[in-house]
Steps between C-alpha positions, in 0.01 A plus 500: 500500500301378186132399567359230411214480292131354613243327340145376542474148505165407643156693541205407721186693537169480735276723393116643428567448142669194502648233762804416280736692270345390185133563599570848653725534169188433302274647739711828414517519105155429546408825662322276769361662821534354835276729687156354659304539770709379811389125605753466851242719736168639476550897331169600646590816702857533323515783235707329274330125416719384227885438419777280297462190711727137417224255380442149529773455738503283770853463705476158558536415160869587532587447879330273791204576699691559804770678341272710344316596784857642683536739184337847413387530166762743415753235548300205371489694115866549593590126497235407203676752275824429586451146445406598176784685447751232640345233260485733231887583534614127512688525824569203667660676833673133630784573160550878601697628784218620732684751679522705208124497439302767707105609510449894483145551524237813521169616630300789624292387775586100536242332736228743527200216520702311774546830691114590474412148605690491788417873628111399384500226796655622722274836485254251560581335796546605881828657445679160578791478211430192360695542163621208281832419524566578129384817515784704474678252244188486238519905546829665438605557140849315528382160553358471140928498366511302822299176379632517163873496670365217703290287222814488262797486750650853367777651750562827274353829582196522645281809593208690397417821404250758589450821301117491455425472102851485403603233758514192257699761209701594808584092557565469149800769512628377797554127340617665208776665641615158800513337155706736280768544830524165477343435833251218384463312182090467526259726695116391511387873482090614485227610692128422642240632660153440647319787633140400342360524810275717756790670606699540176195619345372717759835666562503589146182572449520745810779682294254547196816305290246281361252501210181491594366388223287204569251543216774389297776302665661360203560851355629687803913480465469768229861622468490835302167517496308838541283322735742281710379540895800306656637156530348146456665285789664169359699191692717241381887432476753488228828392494826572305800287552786679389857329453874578386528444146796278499342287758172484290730417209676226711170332546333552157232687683250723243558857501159708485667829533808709635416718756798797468355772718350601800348867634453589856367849604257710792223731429588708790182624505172342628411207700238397215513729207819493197639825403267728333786518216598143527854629669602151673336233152757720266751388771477192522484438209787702351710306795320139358668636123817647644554135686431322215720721236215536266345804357114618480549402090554127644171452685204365302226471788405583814326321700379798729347498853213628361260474807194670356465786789453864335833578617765244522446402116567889397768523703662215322416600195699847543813332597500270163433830336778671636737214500459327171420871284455353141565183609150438686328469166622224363472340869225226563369610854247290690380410836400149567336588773210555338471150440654330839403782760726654691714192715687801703836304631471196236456784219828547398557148455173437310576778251809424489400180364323656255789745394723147428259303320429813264872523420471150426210438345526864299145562627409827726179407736238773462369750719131378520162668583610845350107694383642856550773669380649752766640806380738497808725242291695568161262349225840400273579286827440091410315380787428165357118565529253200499745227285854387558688605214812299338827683432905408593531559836840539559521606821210565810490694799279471747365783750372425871459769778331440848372728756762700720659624137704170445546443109692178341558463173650175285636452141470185298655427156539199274785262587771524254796269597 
């Protein structure tokens, strides 16, 4: 059977940069950090005290009080994004047949502040389980796809995925692909997360996958940096709506982007660290080219996961290397995490965000807070140091890999009709 072809027709984006697409856009090309010292709970006795927290938000700006209050964060940045996104695409879901329309949605963790709450009072008490009611519905990760199903009436496909950093990527492919079958003609895809919290923190921190840089927190995500020391946590949402192009035509919908491939592949080797040689990021995304019928001379940036940990970025760095050969120097590579944190489930959608807007907008975001140059990397690599840099941007792929050695990658190109 002949696939059908997807596009992007509306973005929306939560973030510590930004709490809109065209603030985080701007917030990117900037080379603005979102890293400060964490306001939700007193750091004290916590090793890490800073991280990429969503500012000046307050839920019930977008939703009522007592809705509000029967939502987890994760999910409440689900709904303000994809509002965002909805508006932002033109949809008016009362003309469309709604049964055709699903919500594929990813994250990590999902309700870890409800969880800690709840466990928090009840350690507490006198061993009497007095939970709240909602408990278990503010918690689990599928009821974020859940209330945007609900809020907009859509009877299409509805799940969510979980593959740690890669589970929004991961969402992504899977609407991709109900779309191209021809098993829905719109899929709210994306992810969110909210983990900036004593346990998120704390578990992390107990890991040593942080930085612990808290002299400096607005320089810590140093991606390729001699003297990166781990992650800076971030939150937030993003979300991509992807659509079947004839359907998009039908409508007169705008086109962002075509997104023509997707890469799925396994470490198969440690519960936390990548492949020293960067075995399972050169598979996925050869499989994200192979799917998409394009060639390593076709690819003009990567967005890359780019966590700033001493290994993860080298073993990334290795599989471009050995995939792309001559190819990687003419590449723009960059990790917008050094701007946004890391958002571990909602990554993939964040960056991939990014990825779209650069083939757009023919502008790669930079890799920011780079001091040190680390003889570990290829100096002819472009790593986009310091300054977003403008250049055709033909096509963008965009790298996410989460612990347990899941790795997703995504390909975006311009839309030609």
């Amino acid at each position: 059977m002949e696939l059908k072809r997807v596009v992007v027709t509306g973005l929306g984006a939560l973030t510590p940069i930004g709490n809109n697409v065209p603030d985080f856009w701007e917030g990117l090309t900037n080379g603005v950090s979102g890293a400060a010292p964490i306001k939700g709970f007193d750091t004290e006795k916590f090793k890490t005290k800073f991280a990429c927290e969503v500012k000046n938000f307050n839920p019930e700006d977008f939703l009522e009080k007592k809705e509000a209050r029967k939502l987890d964060p994760f999910v409440q940045y689900a709904l303000v994004a994809t509002d965002e996104a909805v508006k932002d695409g033109g949809f008016d879901f009362e003309k469309l047949d709604t049964n055709r329309i699903g919500v594929i949605w990813g994250a990590g963790i999902g309700g870890l502040k409800t969880f800690l709450d709840e466990i928090s009072n009840f350690a507490k008490g006198d061993g009497t389980p007095r939970y709240n009611p909602f408990f278990i519905p503010k918690m689990i990760i599928d009821i974020a796809p859940g209330h945007i199903s609900i809020k907009y009436g859509l009877r299409g496909p509805n799940f969510a995925t979980v593959s740690a950093c890669a589970s929004s990527t991961n969402a992504m492919i899977d609407a991709f692909n109900y779309i191209r079958l021809g098993m829905a003609d719109v899929i709210i895809s994306g992810g969110s997360e909210a983990i900036i919290n004593e346990a998120g923190m704390g578990g992390f921190n107990a890991m040593h996958a942080l930085s612990t840089r808290n002299d400096d927190p607005a320089t810590a995500s140093r991606p390729f940096d001699k003297d990166r020391d781990g992650f800076v946590a971030g939150e937030g949402a993003g979300t991509i709506i992807l659509e079947e192009l004839e359907h998009a035509k039908a409508r007169g919908a705008k086109i962002y982007a075509e997104l023509v491939g997707g890469g799925m592949s396994a470490d198969a080797n440690h519960i936390t660290a990548p492949h020293p040689e960067g075995l399972g990021a050169r598979m996925v995304m050869t499989n994200a080219l192979k799917d998409a019928g394009l060639t390593t001379a076709y690819i003009d940036y990567i967005n890359v996961h780019g966590t700033s940990t001493p290994l993860g970025d080298i073993s990334e760095t290795k599989a471009i290397g050995t995939l792309f050969g001559e190819d990687a120097y003419r590449l723009n590579i960059s990790s917008t995490k050094s701007m946004t944190g890391h958002l571990l489930g909602a990554a993939g959608a964040v960056e991939a965000i990014a990825a779209i807007l650069a083939v757009k907008n023919d502008i790669v975001p930079p890799t920011i807070n780079h001091f040190t140059d680390d003889p570990a990397f290829d100096p002819k690599l472009n790593f986009t140091f310091n300054k977003a840099q403008k250049r055709t941007v033909r096509a963008a792929l965009s790298n996410t890999f989460g612990f347990g050695g899941h790795n997703a990658s995504v390909i975006f190109k311009k839309y030609e009709d």
